[in-house]
C-alpha positions in Angstrom: 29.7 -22.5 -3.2 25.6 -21.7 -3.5 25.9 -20.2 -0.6 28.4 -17.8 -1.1 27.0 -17.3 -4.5 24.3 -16.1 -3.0 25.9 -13.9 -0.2 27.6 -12.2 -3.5 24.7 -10.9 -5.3 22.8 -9.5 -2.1 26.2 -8.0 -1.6 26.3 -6.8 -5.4 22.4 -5.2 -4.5 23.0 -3.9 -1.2 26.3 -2.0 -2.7 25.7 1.8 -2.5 26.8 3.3 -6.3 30.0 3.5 -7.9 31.5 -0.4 -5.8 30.7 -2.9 -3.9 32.6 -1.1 -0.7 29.6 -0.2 2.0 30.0 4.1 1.9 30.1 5.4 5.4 27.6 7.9 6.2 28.7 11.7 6.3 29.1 13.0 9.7 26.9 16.3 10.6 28.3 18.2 13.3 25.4 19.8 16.0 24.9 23.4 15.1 22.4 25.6 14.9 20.3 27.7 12.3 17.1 29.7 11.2 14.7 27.3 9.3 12.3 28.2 6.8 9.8 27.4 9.2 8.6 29.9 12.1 10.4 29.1 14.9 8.8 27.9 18.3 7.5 31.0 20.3 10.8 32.2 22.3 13.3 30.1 20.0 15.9 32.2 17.7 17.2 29.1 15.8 16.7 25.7 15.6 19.4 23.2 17.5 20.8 20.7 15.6 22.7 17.5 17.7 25.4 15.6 15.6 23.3 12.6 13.4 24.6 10.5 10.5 23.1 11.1 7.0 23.9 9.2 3.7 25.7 10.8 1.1 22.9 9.6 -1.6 19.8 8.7 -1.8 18.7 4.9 -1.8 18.8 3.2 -5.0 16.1 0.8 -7.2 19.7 -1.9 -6.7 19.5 -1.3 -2.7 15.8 -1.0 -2.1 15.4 -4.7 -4.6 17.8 -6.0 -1.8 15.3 -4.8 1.0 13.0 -6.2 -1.2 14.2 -9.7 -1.3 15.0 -9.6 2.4 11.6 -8.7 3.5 8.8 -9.7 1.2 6.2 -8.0 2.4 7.5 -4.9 0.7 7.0 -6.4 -2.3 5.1 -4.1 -4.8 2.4 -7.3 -5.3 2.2 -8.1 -1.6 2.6 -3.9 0.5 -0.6 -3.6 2.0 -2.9 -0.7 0.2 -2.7 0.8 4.1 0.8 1.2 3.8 1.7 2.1 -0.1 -0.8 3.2 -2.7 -1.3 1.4 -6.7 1.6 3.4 -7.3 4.3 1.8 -5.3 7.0 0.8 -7.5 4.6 1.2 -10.7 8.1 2.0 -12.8 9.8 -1.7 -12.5 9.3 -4.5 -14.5 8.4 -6.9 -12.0 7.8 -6.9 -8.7 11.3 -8.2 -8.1 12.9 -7.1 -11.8 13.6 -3.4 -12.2 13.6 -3.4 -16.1 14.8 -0.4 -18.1 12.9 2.1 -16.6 14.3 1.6 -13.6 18.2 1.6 -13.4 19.8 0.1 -10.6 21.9 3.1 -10.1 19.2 5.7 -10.2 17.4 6.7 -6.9 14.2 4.9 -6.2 11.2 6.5 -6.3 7.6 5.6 -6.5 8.5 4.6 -2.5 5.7 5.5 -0.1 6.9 6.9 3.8 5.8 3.7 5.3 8.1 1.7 2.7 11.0 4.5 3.2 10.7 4.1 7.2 10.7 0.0 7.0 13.9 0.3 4.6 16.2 2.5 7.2 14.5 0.7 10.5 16.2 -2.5 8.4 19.4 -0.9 8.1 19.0 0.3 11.3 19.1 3.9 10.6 15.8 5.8 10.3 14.3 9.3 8.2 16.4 12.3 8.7 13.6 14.9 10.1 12.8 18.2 8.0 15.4 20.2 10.5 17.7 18.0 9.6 16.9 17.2 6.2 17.0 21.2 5.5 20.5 22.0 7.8 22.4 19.6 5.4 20.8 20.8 2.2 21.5 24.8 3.0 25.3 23.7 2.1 26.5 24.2 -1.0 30.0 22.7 -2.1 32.2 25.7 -0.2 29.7 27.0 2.6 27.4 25.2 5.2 24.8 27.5 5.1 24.8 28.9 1.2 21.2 30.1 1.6 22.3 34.3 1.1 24.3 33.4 -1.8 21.5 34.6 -4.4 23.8 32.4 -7.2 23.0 29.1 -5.4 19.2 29.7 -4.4 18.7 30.3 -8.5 20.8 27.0 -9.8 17.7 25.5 -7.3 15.1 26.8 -9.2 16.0 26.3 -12.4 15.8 22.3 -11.0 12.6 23.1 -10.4 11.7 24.6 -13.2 12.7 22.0 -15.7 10.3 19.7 -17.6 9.4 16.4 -16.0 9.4 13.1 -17.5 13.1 12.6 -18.5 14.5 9.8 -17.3 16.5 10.5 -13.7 20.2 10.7 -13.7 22.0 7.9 -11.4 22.7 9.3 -7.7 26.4 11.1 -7.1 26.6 12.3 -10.5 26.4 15.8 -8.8 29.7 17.1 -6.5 29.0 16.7 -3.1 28.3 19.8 -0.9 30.3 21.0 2.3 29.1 17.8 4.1 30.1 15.0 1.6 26.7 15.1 0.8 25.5 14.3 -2.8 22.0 15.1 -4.4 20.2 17.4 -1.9 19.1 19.3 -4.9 18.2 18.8 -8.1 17.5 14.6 -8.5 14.4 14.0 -6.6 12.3 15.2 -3.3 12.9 13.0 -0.5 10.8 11.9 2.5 11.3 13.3 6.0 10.0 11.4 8.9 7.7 14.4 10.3 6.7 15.2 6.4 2.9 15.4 8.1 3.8 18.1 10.8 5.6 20.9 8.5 2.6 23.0 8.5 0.5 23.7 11.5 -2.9 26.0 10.7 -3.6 27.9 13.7 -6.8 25.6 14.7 -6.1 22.1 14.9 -9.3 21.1 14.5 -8.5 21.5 11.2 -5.4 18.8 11.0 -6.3 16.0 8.3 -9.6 17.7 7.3 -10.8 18.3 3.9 -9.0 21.9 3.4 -5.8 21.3 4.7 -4.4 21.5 0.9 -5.6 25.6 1.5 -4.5 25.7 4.7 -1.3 24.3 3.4 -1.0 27.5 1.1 -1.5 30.1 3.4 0.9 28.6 6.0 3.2 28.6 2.7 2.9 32.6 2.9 3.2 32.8 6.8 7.3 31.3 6.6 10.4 33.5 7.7 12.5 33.1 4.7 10.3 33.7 1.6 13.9 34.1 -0.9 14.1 30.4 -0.1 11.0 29.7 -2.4 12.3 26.1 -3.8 13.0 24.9 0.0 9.4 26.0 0.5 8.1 24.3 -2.2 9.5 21.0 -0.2 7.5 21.4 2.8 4.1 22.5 1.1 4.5 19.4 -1.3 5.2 17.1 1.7 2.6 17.9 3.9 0.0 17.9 1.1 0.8 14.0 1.1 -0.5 10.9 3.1 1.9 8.2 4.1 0.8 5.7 1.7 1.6 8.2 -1.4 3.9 7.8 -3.6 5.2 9.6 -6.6 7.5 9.3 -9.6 10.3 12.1 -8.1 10.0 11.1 -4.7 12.2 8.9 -2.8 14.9 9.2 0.3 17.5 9.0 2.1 18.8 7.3 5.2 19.8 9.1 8.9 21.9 7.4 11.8 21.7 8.4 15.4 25.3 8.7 16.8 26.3 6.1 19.2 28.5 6.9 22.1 32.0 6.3 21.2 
């Protein structure tokens, strides 16, 4: 009876929103599209192969189950290499999420080191930027809703609201064309190649003491400039180190298709 006990609240944690029934991922078919980004010398679009993504980001309820499966991801015991005095500042304890940290609501305060650990445990991993921004140029109709002038401003204004309120719980937003909730408008989310998004024309200068400027005027140098909030994302993530972490920043988990 402990035992089961037991098996029922990491059940109860591990649950994704709105049950305790494990949510599939959302299937993305391959395709192809123009990112933000320039394109590779000799490339018109950037291929896409079929991946699994979740349909919302992780949760403080699912990441205090990773938690109290792997210790060392405690906020009192993550090594300062791999998350910074930040990491998971907003619960109550380092295993108690309190009231500034529903269990519904995405987690945040989650550094790419802790992100990666969480979907290598679930075996999953991060979706990459191409990825990341091929699902997110969907809005609940289209798959690619970027030239819809309507959609790029209901972005914005996201980004143009007030910080500090307290972040609604994941899924409260319909899903988009891919059965995919929260892409805009909850929280920025970590990519696993967040600290290759912008390349300055001399490498020398990679992970020197200006790449916040260089940062800026690779901003100006991207194809689609009417895509200003998507552009926002990549500027932001690249400005970061793994071991970051910040109060609207969390993730989500992709999945590798296995031969069927």
């Amino acid at each position: 009876m402990r035992t089961f006990a037991k098996l029922t609240l990491a059940a109860m944690i591990l649950a994704p929103a709105g049950g305790l029934a494990a949510e599939a991922p959302a299937r993305i078919e391959a395709g192809s599209f123009k990112s933000v980004l320039p394109l590779t010398e000799g490339a018109d679009a950037v291929v896409i192969g079929e991946f699994l993504l979740a349909r919302r980001p992780v949760t403080n309820r699912q990441f205090l189950g990773f938690v109290l499966r792997y210790p060392d991801w405690r906020r009192d015991a993550a090594l300062p290499l791999f998350a910074d005095q930040n990491y998971l500042a907003h619960w109550e304890g380092a295993l108690t999420l309190g009231d500034a940290a529903r269990s519904d609501q995405p987690v945040t305060n989650v550094s790419w080191f802790a992100a990666r650990a969480y979907c290598g445990a679930e075996g999953g991993r991060l979706p990459t930027w191409h990825e990341w921004e091929y699902v997110a140029a969907a809005d609940d109709t289209e798959i690619d809703a970027r030239a819809n002038p309507a959609w790029r401003q209901t972005i914005l204004s996201w980004y143009s609201e007030t910080g500090g309120k307290a972040l609604p719980e994941v899924g409260g937003r319909s899903a988009n064309a891919w059965g995919v909730h929260d892409m805009h408008g909850l929280i920025w989310e970590w990519v696993d190649d967040f600290n290759a998004l912008l390349v300055s024309s001399d490498n020398r200068e990679q992970g020197g003491a200006d790449r916040m400027q260089f940062c800026g005027a690779g901003a100006a140098t991207m194809e689609d400039k009417e895509n200003y909030a998507v552009l926002m994302r990549t500027a932001m993530l690249s400005s970061l180190r793994g071991s970051d972490t910040t109060r609207n920043l969390g993730f989500r988990c992709a999945y590798d298709v296995q031969g069927e």
